[in-house]
N, C-alpha and C positions, 0 to 999 in steps of 0.2 A: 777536660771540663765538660760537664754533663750541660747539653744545650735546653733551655727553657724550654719549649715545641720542637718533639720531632715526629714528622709524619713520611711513611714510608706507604708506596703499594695502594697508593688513592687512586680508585676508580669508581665513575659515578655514568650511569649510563640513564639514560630517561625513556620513559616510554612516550611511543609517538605512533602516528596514523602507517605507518611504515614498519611496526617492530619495534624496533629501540634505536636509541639514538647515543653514542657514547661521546660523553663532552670531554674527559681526560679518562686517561690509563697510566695506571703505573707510575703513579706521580709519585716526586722523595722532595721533601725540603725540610731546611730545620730555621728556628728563630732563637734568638736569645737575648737577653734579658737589656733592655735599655736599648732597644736599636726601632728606629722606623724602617719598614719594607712598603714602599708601591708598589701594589700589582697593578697594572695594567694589559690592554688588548682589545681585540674588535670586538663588538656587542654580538652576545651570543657565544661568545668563546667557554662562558662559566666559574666568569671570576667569583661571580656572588655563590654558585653552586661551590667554588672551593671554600670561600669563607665557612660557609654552612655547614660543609664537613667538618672541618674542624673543629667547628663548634658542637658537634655529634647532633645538628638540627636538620639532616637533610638524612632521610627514608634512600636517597637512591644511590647514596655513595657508601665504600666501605676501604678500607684501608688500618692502617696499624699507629696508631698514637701513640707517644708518651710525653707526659709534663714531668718535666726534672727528674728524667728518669723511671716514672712509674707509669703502669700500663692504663691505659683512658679505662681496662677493665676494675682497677681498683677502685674507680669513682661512680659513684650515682649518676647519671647525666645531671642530675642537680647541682651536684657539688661540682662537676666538670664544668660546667657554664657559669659560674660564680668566680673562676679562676679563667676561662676561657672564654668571652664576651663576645657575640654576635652584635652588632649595632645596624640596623636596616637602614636602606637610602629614607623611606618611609616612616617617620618617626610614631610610635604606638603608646599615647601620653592617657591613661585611663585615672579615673581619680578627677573631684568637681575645680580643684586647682592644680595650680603648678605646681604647690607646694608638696600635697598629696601625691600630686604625679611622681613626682623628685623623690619622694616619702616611699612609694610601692616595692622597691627590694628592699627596705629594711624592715619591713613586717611579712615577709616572706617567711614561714619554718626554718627552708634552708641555711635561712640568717641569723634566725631569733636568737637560737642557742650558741651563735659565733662561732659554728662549728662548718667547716668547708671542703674538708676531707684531706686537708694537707696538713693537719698538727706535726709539728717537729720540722716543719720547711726551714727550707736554708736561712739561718739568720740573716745572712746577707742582703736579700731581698725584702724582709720585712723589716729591716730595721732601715733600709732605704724609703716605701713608702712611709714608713712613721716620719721621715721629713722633709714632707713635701708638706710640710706644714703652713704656709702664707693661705690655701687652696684649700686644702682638707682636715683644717683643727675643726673639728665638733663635729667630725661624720665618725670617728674612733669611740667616742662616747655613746654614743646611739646607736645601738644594731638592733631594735628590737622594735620599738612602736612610733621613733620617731628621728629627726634630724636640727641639728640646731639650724633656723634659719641664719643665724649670721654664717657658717659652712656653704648653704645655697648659695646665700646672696654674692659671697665673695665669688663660687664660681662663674656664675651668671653674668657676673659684672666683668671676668677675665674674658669670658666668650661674646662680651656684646652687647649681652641682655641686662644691662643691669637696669635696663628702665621697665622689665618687665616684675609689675607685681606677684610678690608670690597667690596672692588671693585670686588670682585670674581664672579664667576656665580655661583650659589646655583650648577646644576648639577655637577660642580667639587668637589661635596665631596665626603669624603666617605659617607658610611651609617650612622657610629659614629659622624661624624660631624653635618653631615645633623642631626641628634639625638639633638645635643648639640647646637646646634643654633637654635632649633627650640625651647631648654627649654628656652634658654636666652630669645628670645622675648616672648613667654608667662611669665617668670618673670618681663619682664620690662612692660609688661602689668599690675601688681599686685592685677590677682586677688584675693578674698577671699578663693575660695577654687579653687586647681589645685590639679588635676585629671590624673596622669602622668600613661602611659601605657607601660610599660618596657620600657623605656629612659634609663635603663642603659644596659641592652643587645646588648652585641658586644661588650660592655668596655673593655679595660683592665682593670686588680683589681687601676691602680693608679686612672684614668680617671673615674672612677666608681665612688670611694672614695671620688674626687673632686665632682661631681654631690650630692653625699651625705651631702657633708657637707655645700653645697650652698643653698639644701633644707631646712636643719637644721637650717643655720642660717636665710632664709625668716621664717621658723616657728617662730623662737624667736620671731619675730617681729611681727606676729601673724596672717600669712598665715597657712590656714589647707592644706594638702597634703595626697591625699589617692594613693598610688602606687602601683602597680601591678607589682610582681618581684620574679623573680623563681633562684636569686643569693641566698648563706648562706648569713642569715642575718648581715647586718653587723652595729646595737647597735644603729641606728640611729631613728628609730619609738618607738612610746609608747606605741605601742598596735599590734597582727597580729589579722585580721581575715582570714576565712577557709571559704571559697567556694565552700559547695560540696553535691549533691544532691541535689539541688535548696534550701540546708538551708546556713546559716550563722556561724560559729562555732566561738569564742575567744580561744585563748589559752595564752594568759597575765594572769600574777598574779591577776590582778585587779578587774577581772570580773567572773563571771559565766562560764564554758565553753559552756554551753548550751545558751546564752544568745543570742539574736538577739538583742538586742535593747542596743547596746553599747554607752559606754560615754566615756570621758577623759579619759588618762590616766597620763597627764599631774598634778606633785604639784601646789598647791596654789601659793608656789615661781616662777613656772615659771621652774621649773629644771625636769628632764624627771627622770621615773623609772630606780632606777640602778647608777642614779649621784648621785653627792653630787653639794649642792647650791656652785653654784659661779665656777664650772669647767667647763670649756669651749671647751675643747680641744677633739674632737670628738673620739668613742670609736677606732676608726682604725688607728688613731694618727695623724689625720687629723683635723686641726682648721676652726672654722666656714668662714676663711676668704680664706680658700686654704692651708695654711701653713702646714708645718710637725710638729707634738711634738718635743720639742728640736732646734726647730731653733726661730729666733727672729722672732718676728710677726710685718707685716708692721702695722703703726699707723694709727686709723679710722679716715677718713675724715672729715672734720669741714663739 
């Protein structure tokens, strides 16, 4: 089975008052399609400088990509970031509303014409985000000049924010906000893989939890998600990696601890390590749709 992200032979060295400085060498990991990955490590290790690489937005690393198979040389960097998601701890909301803000990749070029540089992808995957529907009905309709607000609002309102006006000025948020609005629209972007850089730092534990469990359920539907996150874990990824000394570490049941060159950790069913098939209800008591353990769950969208 051909792995969603494989990245092979990443090295990123920076220049400093000293020469250079080398944050990883020779790094190999793969991702696949519906699983969460934590990285974490000591500040300074370069977790965000690997995000970055892989998202082909970092000048000082170089290494060997492929998405499903085909070489990151096949892609634009355009089209490779429309499929491969950079998300900064520092949220960047341009546009006089939220709504606007929310609105910025769909009048993008790269978008307008609905073309991403993956035509003929694996049905499997696109006919998975086609139903994540409760979340994303009216952002499929619009790739060109705008977005249905009922699409925003529902996301907004699964991350927290549903008190925040679309009419708002981006600077009037807080930091947490600005955070959470900036996941909403790279989820209603849907790409393949998102790349989240402490999006939940600053949270409270409730607002965190919601974040979590809205990743969790884009994963079901078969978005990968590698995130960067120095909270106690909280039951939601299938795998951690360790960042530290320029190697790679696993510490999951599943894998080698030594291994660089990691894979799923996702079952064949679809159910994460640690579930049981068919339970939904996320480990902090929090449902893939928002909800709490114990209360009625609203009904998913036709």
């Amino acid at each position: 089975m051909t792995a969603l992200l494989r990245a092979e032979h990443l090295f990123c060295t920076l220049p400093s008052s000293d020469g250079e400085r080398v944050l990883f060498r020779d790094l190999s990991l793969q991702v696949e399609s519906g699983e969460i990955v934590d990285l974490t490590g000591p500040s300074g290790s370069g977790k965000s400088s690997l995000l970055t690489a892989l998202a082909q937005l970092n000048p000082h690393a170089s290494g060997d990509l492929t998405l499903r198979g085909r070489p990151a040389s096949a892609f634009t960097p355009q089209q490779w970031r429309t499929q491969v998601t950079y998300l900064p701890q520092q949220a960047i909301l341009t546009g006089g509303t939220v709504a606007e803000a929310i609105r910025l990749p769909f009048t993008l070029a790269v978008r307008a014409g609905g073309s991403n540089g993956t035509e003929g992808a694996e049905d499997a995957y696109d006919g998975g985000r086609r139903r994540f529907l409760s979340l994303l009905r009216g952002a499929d309709r619009h790739t060109a000049d705008r977005l249905d607000d009922a699409a925003i609002s529902r996301m907004l309102d699964a991350l927290g924010c549903g008190d925040i006006e679309l009419d708002r000025p981006p600077h009037d948020l807080s930091g947490g906000q600005a955070a959470r609005v900036a996941l909403a629209r790279t989820l209603l972007t849907r790409p393949k893989l998102l790349l989240a850089d402490e999006v939940d730092a600053g949270l409270d534990d409730d607002n965190a939890a919601k974040v979590a469990a809205i990743m969790t359920r884009a994963a079901r539907e078969g978005m990968a998600v590698i995130r960067i996150r120095h909270r106690p874990p909280d039951g939601a990824s299938s795998r951690t990696l360790v960042l530290s000394d320029g190697r790679l570490h696993g510490n999951d049941a599943t894998h080698d601890s030594g291994s660089t060159d990691m894979q799923a950790a996702a079952h064949a069913d679809g159910s994460r390590s640690g579930r049981t098939q068919g339970d939904e209800t996320h480990p902090d008591g929090v449902h893939p749709d928002g909800s709490r353990a114990g209360t009625a769950r609203p009904e998913e969208e036709a």
